[in-house]
VOZA-119476 format. One line per 3 residues: number of its first residue (from 1); for each residue x, y, z of C-alpha. Coordinates in Angstrom, 1 decimal. Layout:
# VOZA-119476
NUM	X/Y/Z | ...
***
This chain:
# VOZA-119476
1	82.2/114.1/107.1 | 82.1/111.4/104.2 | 80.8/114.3/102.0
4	83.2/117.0/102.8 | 86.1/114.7/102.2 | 84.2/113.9/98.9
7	84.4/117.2/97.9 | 87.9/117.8/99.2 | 88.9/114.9/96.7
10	87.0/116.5/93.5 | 88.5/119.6/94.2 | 92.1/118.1/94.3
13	92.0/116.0/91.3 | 90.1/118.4/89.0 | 93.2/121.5/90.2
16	95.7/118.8/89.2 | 94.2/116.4/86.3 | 94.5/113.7/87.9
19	91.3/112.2/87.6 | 90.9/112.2/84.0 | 94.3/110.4/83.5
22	94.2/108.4/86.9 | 90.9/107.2/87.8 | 89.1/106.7/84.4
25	91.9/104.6/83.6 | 92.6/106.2/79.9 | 96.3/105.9/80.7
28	98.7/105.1/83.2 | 101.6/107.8/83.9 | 104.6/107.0/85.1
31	106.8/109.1/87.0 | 110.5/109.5/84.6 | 113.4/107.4/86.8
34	110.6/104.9/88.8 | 110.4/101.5/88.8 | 106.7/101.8/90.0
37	104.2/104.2/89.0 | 101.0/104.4/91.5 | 97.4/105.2/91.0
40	94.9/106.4/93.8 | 92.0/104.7/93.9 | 88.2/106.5/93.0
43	87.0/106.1/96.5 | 87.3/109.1/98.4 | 90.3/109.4/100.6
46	90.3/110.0/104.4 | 91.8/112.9/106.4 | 92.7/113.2/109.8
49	94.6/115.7/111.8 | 98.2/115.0/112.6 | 100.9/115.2/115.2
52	102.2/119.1/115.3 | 99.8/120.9/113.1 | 100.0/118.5/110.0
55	96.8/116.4/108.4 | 97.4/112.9/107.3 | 95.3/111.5/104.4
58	95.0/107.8/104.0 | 93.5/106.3/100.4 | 93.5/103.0/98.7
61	95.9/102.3/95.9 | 97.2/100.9/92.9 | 100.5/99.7/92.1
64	102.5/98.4/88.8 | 105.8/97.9/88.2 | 106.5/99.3/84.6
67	107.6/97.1/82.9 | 105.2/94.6/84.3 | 101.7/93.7/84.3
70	101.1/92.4/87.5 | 98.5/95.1/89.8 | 99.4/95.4/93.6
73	96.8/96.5/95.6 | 96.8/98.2/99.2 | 96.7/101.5/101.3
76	99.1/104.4/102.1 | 99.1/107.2/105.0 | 100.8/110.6/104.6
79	100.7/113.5/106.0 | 101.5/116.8/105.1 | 101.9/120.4/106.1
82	100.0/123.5/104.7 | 100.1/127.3/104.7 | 98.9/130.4/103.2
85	99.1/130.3/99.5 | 99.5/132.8/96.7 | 96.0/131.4/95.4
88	93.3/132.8/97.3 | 91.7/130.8/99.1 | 93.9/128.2/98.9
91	96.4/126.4/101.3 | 99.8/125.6/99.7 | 100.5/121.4/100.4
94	104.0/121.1/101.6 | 106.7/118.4/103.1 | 104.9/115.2/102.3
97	106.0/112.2/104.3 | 104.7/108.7/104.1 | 103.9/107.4/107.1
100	103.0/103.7/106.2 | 102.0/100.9/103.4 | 100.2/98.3/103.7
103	99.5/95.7/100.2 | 97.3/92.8/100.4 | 100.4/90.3/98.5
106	103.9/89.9/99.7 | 106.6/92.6/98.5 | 109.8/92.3/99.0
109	111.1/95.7/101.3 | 113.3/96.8/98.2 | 109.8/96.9/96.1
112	108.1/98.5/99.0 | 110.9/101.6/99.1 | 110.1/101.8/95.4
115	106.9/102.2/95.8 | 107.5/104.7/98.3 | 109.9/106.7/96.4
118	106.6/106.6/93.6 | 104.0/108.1/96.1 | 106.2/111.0/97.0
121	106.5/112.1/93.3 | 103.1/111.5/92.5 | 101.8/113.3/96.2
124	104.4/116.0/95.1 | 103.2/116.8/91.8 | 99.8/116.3/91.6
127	99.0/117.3/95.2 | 100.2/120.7/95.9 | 97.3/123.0/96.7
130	93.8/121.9/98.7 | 91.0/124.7/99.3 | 91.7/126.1/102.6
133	87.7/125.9/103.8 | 87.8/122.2/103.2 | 90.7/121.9/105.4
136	89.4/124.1/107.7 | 86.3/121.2/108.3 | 88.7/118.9/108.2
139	90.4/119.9/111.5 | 87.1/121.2/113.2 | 85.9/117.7/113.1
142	89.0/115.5/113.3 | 87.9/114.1/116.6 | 84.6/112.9/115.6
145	84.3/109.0/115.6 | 85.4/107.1/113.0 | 82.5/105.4/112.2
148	78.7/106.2/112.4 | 77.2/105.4/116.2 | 77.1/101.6/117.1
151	75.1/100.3/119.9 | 77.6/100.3/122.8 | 75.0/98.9/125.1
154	76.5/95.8/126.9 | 74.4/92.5/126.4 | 73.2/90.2/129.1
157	76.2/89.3/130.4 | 76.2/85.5/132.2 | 78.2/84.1/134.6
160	78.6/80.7/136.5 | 81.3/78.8/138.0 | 80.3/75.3/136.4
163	82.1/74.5/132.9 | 78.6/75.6/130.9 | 77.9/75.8/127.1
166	76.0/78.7/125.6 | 73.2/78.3/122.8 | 71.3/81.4/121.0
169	67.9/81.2/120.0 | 67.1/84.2/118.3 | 64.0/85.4/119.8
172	61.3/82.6/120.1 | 62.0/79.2/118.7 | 60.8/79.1/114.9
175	60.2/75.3/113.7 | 61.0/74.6/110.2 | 59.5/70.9/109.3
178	62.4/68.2/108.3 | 59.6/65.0/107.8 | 56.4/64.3/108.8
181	57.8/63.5/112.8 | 60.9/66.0/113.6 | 61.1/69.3/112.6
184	64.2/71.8/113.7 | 64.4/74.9/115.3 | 65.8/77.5/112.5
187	67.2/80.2/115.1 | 68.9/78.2/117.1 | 72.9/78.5/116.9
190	72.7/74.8/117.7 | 71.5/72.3/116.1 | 67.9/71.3/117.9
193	65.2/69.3/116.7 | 62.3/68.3/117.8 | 60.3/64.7/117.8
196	56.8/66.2/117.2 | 55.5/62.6/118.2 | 57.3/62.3/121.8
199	57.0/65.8/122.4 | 60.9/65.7/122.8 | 63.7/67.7/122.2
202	67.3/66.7/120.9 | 70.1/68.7/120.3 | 73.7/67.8/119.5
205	77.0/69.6/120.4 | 80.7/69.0/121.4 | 79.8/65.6/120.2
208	77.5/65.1/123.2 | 73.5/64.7/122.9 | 70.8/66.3/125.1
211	67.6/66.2/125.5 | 64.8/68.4/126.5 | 61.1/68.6/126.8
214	61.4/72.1/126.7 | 63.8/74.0/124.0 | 64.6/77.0/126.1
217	65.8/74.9/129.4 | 66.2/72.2/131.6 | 68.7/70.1/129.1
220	70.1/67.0/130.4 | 73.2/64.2/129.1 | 71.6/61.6/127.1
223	73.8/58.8/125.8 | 71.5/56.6/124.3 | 69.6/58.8/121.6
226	67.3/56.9/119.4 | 68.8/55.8/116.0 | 65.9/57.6/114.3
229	67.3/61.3/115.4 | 70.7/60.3/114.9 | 69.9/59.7/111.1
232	67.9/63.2/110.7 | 70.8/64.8/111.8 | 73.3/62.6/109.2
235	70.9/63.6/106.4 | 70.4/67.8/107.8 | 73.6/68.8/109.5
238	76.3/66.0/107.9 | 78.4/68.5/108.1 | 78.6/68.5/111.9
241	77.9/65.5/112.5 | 80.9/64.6/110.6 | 83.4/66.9/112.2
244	82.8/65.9/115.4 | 83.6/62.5/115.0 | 87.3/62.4/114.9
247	87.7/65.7/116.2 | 90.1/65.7/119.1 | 88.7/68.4/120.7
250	85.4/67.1/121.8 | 84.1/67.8/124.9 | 86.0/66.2/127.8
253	83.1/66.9/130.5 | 78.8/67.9/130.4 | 78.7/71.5/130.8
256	75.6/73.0/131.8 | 73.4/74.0/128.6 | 72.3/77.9/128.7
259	70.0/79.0/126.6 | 69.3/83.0/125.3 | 66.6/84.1/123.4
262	68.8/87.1/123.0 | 72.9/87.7/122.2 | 74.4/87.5/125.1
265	78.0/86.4/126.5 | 79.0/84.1/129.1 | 81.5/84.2/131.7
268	82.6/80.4/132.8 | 85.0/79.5/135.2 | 86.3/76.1/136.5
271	85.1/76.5/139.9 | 86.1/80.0/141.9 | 88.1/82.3/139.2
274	91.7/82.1/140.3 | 93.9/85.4/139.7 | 97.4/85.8/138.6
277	99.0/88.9/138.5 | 100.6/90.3/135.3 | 103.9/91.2/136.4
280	104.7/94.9/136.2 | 101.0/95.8/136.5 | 98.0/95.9/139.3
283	95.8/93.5/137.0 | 95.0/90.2/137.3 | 94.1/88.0/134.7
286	91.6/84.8/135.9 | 93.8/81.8/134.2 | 90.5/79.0/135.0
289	88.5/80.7/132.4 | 88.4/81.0/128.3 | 87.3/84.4/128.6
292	89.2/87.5/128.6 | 88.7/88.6/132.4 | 90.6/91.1/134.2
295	90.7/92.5/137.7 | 91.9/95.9/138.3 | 93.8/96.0/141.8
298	93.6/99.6/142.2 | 89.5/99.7/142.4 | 88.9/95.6/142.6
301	86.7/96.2/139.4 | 86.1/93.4/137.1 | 86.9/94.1/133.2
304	86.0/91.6/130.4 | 86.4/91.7/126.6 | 83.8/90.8/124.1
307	83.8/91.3/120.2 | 86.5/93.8/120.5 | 85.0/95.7/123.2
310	85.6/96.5/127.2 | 83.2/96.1/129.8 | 83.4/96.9/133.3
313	81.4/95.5/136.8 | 81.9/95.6/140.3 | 80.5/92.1/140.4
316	81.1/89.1/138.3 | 77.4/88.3/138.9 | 76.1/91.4/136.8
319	75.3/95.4/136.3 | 77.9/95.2/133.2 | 78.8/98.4/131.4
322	80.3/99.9/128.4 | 83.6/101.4/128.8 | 84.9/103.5/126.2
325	89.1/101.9/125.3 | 90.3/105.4/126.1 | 89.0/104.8/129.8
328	90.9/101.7/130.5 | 93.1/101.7/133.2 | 96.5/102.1/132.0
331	97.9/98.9/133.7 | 96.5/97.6/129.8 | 99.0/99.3/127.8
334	101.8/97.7/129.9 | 100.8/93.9/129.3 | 104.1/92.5/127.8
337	103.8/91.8/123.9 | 105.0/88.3/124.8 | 102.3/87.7/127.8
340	99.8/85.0/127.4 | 96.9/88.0/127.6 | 98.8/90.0/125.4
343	96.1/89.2/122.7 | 93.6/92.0/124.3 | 96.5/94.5/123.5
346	94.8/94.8/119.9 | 91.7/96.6/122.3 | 94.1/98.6/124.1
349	94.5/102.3/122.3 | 97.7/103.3/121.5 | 99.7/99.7/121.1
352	101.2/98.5/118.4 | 98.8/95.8/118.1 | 95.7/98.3/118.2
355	97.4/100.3/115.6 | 98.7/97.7/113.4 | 94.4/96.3/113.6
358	93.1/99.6/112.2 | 95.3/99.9/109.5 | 95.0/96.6/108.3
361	91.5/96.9/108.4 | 92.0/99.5/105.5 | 93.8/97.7/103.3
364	91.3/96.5/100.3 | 90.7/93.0/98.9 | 90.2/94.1/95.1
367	89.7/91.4/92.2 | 89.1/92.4/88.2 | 85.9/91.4/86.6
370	85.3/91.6/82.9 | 82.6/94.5/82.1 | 80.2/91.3/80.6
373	80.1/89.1/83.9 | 76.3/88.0/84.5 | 75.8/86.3/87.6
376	74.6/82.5/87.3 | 72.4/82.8/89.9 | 68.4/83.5/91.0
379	67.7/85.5/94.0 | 65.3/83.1/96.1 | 62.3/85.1/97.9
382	60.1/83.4/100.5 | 57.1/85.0/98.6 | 57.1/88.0/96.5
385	59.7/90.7/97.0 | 58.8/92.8/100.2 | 61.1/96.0/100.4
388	61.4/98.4/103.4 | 63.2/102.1/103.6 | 66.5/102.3/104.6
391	66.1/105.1/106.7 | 67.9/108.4/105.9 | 68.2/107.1/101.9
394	66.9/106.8/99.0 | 67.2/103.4/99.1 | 64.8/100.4/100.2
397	66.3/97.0/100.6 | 65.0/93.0/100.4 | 63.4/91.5/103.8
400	62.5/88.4/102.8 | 65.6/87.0/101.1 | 69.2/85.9/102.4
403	70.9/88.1/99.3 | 71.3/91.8/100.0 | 69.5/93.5/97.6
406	68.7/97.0/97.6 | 66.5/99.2/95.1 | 67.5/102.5/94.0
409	66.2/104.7/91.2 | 63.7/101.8/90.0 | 66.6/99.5/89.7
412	67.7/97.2/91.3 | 71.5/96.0/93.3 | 72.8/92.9/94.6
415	75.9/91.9/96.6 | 77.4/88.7/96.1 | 80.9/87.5/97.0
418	81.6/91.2/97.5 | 80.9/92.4/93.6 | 77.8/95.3/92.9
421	75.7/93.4/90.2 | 72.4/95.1/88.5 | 69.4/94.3/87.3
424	65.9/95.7/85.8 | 64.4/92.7/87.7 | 64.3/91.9/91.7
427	65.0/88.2/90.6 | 67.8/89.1/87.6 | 69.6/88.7/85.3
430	72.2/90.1/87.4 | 74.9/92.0/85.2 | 78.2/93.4/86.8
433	77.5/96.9/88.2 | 79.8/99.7/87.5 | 78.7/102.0/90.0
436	76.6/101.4/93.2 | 73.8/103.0/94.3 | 73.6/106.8/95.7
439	72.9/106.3/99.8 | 75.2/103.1/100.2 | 77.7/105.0/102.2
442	74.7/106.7/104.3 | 73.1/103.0/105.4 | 73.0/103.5/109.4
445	74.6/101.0/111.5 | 71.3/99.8/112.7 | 70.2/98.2/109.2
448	71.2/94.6/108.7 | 72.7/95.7/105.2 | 74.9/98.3/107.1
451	78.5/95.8/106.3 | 77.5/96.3/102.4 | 78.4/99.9/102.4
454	82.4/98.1/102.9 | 82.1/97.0/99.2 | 83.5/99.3/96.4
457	83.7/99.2/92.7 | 87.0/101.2/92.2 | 87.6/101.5/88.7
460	86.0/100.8/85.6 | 88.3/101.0/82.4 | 86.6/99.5/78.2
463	86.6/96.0/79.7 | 87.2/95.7/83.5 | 85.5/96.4/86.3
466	87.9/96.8/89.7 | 85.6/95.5/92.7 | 86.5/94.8/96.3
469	86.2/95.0/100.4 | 87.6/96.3/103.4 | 87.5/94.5/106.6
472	83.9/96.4/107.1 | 82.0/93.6/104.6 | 83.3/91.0/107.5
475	82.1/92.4/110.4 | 85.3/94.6/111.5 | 85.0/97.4/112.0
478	87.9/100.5/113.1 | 85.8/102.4/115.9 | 87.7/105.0/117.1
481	91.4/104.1/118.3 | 90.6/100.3/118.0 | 88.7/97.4/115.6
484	85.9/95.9/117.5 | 83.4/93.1/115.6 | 79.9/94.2/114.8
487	78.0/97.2/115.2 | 76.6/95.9/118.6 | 72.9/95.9/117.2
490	70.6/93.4/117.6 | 69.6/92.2/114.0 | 66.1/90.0/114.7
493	65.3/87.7/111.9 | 62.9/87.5/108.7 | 61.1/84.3/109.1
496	58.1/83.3/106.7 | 57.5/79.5/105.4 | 61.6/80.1/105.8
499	63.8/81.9/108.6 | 66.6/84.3/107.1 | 69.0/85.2/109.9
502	71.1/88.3/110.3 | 74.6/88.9/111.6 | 74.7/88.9/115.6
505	77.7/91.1/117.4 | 77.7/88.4/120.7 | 76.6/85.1/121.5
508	79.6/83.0/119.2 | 82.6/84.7/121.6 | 84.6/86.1/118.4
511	88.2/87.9/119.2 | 90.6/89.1/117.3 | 93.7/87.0/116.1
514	96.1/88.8/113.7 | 96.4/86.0/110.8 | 92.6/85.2/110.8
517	90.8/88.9/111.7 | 87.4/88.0/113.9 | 86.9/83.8/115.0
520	84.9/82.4/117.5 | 86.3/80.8/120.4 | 86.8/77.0/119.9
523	86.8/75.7/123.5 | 83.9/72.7/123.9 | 83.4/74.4/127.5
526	82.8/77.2/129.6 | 81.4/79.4/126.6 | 79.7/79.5/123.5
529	82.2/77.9/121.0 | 82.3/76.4/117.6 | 81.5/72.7/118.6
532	78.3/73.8/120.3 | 76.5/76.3/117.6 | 76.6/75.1/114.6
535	74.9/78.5/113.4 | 78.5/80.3/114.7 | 78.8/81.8/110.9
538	75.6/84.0/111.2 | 78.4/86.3/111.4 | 78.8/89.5/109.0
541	78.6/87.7/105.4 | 75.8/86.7/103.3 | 75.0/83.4/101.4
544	76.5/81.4/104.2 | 80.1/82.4/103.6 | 82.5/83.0/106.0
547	85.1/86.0/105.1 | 88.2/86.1/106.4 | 89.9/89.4/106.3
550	93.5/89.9/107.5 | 96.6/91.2/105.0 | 98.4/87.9/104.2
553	102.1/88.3/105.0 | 101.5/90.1/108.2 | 103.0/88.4/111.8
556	102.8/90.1/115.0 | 106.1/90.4/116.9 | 105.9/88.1/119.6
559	102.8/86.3/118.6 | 101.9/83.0/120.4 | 98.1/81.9/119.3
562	96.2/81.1/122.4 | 96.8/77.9/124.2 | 93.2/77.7/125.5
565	92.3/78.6/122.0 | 92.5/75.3/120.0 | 91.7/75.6/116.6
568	89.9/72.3/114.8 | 91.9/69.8/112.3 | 89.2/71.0/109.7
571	88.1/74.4/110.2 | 85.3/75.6/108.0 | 86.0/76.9/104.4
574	86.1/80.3/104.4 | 86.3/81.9/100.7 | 89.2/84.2/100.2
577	91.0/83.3/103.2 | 94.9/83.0/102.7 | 96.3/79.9/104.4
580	98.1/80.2/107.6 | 101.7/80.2/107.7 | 102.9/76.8/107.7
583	105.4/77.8/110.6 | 102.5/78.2/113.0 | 101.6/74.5/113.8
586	105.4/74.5/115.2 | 104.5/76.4/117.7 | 104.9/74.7/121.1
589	101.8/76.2/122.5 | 99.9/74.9/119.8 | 101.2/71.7/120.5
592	103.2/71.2/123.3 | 102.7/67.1/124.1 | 104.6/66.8/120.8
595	108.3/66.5/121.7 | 108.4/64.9/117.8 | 108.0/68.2/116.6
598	111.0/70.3/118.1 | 113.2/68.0/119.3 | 115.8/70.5/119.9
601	114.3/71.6/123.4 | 115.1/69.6/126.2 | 112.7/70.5/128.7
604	110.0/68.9/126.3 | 111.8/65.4/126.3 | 112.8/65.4/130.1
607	112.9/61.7/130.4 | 115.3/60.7/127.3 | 118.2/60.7/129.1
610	117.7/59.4/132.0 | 116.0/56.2/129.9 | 119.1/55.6/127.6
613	122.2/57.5/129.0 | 124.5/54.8/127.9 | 124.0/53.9/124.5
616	126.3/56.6/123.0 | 129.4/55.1/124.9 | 128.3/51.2/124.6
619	127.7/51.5/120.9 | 128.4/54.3/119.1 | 127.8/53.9/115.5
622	124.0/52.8/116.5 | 122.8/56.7/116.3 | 123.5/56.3/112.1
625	121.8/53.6/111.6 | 118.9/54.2/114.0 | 118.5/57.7/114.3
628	115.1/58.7/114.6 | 114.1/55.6/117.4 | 114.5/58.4/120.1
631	112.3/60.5/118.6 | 109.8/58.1/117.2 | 109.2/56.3/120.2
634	108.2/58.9/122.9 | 105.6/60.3/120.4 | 103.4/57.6/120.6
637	102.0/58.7/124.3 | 101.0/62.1/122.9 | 98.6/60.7/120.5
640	96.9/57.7/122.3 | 96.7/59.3/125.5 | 94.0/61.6/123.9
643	91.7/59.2/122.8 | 89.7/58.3/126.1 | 89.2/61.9/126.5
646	87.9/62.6/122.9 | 85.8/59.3/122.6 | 84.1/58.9/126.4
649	83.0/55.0/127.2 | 80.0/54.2/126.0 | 77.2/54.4/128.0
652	78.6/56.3/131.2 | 76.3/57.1/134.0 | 75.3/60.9/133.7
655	76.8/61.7/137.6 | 80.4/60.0/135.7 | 80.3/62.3/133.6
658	80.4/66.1/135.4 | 83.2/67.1/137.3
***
């Protein structure tokens, strides 16, 4: 498919010149009477059939106002209708209409209709005849998946009724040695270590301690944790210890520690899962429960959502299954936009949400580099360099390294921060790349490098090098109608003297929200959350960064972040993540014990009149002088309140403290 539209795309732009003026960058035309003059980008565009006959073609762009200097970068969707033309074996290209566009920076709508008005002189000039047998593909195969085959596989799928943590251990426990008496277990998602001398195991989560004497179960409360493990974990994981100090969402209760040696999900409920109906639909949601867990009246089957996809049980207790979004009861595509669930509506095929997901997955990230950038930086290898195939290429990549590196045609490629470098040398220099390697768009979903294949170089001009992603480098991935995160294969580790991870699909209970892209689930109970695996960014992204993708400037209509959702004071950095709208902590579901923060609702400060009903009449010049004491005053109980349940007594009896 990737090749036929390749070849659609040479064929276009040698019939019209574009290429040679466009994509090499040798000048920049502008279009007589625009403001804006626009540039298709050198990756190939995508086609897809249409509503009524027409094809729409999608393709990343360029943007520039002309008499500015500033580059906007982003995506477009147009379709088109075709017919015979005079040219044999030709269609003639007529009636373009822009469907969408999408930029990664804020643009006014009167800039946006510019750049509209530039796309349909440019589409109109330059793109007026394709060859009709390359259409002709294009329409035989415009049902076939989006992407290449994931895993669809469900994983172990866990439920209990007790408030219960998660952990992943990623196949058998490898030890790593932090001093001559503890050493820690390196595929763990928490952090666990063990006292070689006592034969003991410790691990630390939701700012609570357990210990073990065995890694893979039987973990019980421990309160009084020797000073000695407390300090290993200061010097190894300060990090965490840190943030779960003041953080005042710490663990209220013990949950019951699970371990996997495999990714898996867990289903938690407080006790017996208690329905509610979704008004106007036969499914009910369980409200006692973090996770995403439906019940479907018309066939009492259970439906959950993990990592963007459904799965589907006539038991809570197991025989999960893959079910394809298209399947779905309907009842789905009728939760209101405004509902508390209405978060899974990005999973749902055909809503807005879904839609607005896969588009904004193809909007690109794209920096410049200068031509001369060398990268500051060695490539560490536990050993020598050992390189395997990547099957169905020409390619071979690094095992035994945390970079992605990749050999083709006796040189060598690395990834870093989303830029192509290359070098003679496994180890470097690394100088910037201006093209990647042949094969990158043919790595199979099954290879741990498979997210790579997201990063482009775009252009190159005399000095600059465009580079960038699409949501595909994070982990998100448009799969048919929907996104879902992951490819749904398990990824086992490289371990030598050291353990190099790989990106895991489940396990961390990642969904979808609209102004971050993929995060896990921040509950201290029922599942696996941030507090309780420190490991939770063995996401997709290499070198221990975190990337965010979502188009800033974007907000869901009626988009209320999930209450049971709590995101920490100080999340972890996350390079090129745009910050969050600053009207978002506002919101009273975020914060509803606040009654400081919108004082203008009155069911949120119930009690103030009752308290002080006649001070207006008694003295009424007091509210000038003393205006805020109303307001400061009844905040005080939403703070303190919290602290007993963020900061449990000291030394509570281990039957205190489960519930």
């Amino acid at each position: 498919m990737k090749a036929i539209l390749g070849t659609v795309l040479v064929v276009m732009l040698s019939l019209s010149g574009f290429a040679s003026s466009k994509i090499s960058g040798e000048k920049d035309t502008k279009s007589p009477g625009n403001e804006f003059s626009v540039e298709l980008l050198s990756v190939s565009p995508d086609f897809t059939a249409g509503e009524n006959g027409t094809i729409e073609m999608s393709s990343a762009f360029m943007a520039k106002q002309n008499n500015s200097s500033e580059e906007l970068f982003g995506s477009f969707w147009a379709e088109f209708e075709y017919e015979e033309a005079n040219t044999s074996g030709m269609y003639a290209i007529k009636n373009w209409k822009v469907n969408d566009i999408r930029l990664a920076d804020d643009l006014s709508s009167e800039d946006k209709a510019k750049i509209e008005k530039a796309f349909y002189a440019e589409l109109e000039s330059h793109f007026n005849e394709l060859p009709k047998n390359r259409i002709d593909k294009v329409v035989r195969s415009s049902n076939a998946m989006g992407e290449s085959r994931f895993n669809e596989k469900a994983p172990p799928i866990i439920y209990t009724n007790q408030p219960s943590a998660l952990i992943i251990v990623n196949g058998e426990p490898f030890y790593e040695d932090l001093d001559k008496r503890f050493s820690k277990i390196a595929n763990a998602g928490a952090f666990i270590v063990k006292d070689n001398k006592r034969n003991t195991y410790y691990m630390y989560g939701g700012g609570l301690w357990f210990t073990s004497a065995n890694a893979l179960q039987g973990w019980e409360y421990n309160d009084n944790v020797p000073n000695r493990v407390k300090r290993v974990m200061k010097k190894h994981a300060r990090e965490l210890y840190d943030s779960m100090q003041d953080e005042q969402y710490q663990a209220r209760i013990v949950p019951d520690i699970i371990v996997s040696t495999e990714p898996a999900e867990l289903i938690s409920t407080d006790g017996s899962p208690k329905f509610v109906l979704i008004q106007g639909t036969n499914l009910g949601y369980v409200e006692n429960s973090d996770a995403e867990l439906f019940r479907d009246l018309n066939t009492n089957k259970f439906y959950s959502l993990f990592s963007g996809r459904w799965f589907v049980s006539d038991k809570l207790e197991g025989n999960w299954q893959y079910v394809s979004p298209g399947d779905l009861p309907g009842d789905f595509a009728n939760i209101p936009e405004d509902h508390d669930k209405a978060t899974v509506l990005v999973s749902v095929p055909g809503t807005k949400a879904a839609q607005d997901a896969v588009r904004n997955a193809q909007v690109p990230n794209v920096t410049k580099n200068d031509i001369s950038t060398v990268l500051d930086t060695k490539v560490k290898y536990n050993g020598d360099p050992e390189f395997e195939a990547v099957d169905g290429t020409n390619l071979s990549y690094a095992v035994n390294t945390s970079s992605p590196v990749v050999e083709w045609n006796n040189r060598y490629y690395l990834v870093d921060d989303a830029v192509w470098y290359q070098s003679s040398s496994p180890y470097g220099p690394w100088q910037i790349a201006t093209q990647r390697p042949v094969g990158v768009e043919d790595i199979p979903a099954d290879n741990p490098l498979y997210n790579i294949k997201y990063v482009h170089i775009y252009k190159n001009t005399d000095r600059t090098v465009y580079t960038g992603y699409t949501s595909g480098y994070t982990g998100s991935y448009v799969y048919g109608p929907t996104v879902v995160f992951g490819t749904g294969f398990h990824y086992h580790g490289w371990h030598g003297h050291f353990y190099y991870h790989h990106p895991m699909t489940y396990g961390y209970g990642f969904f979808y929200d609209p102004f971050y892209g993929w995060v896990p689930v921040y509950s201290p109970w029922f599942r696996s959350s941030f507090y309780w695996n420190w490991h939770w960014h063995w996401g997709w992204g290499w070198n221990w960064h975190w990337y965010s993708y979502r188009p800033p400037y974007y907000r869901p209509p009626h988009y209320r972040p999930p209450h049971h959702r709590p995101k920490p004071e100080h999340p972890i950095e996350r390079p090129g993540r745009p910050e969050r709208p600053t009207t978002l902590p506002s919101q009273p579901d975020r914060r509803p014990a606040r009654p400081a923060v919108l004082p203008e609702q009155p069911n949120m400060q119930p009690t103030q009149p009752v308290t002080r009903p006649s001070q207006p009449s008694v003295r009424p010049t007091p509210p000038t002088t003393r205006p805020s004491q109303p307001i400061m005053r009844p905040s005080q109980p939403s703070t303190r309140p919290m602290q007993p349940a963020t900061r449990p007594a000291p030394r509570p009896a281990p039957s205190q403290m489960r519930r």
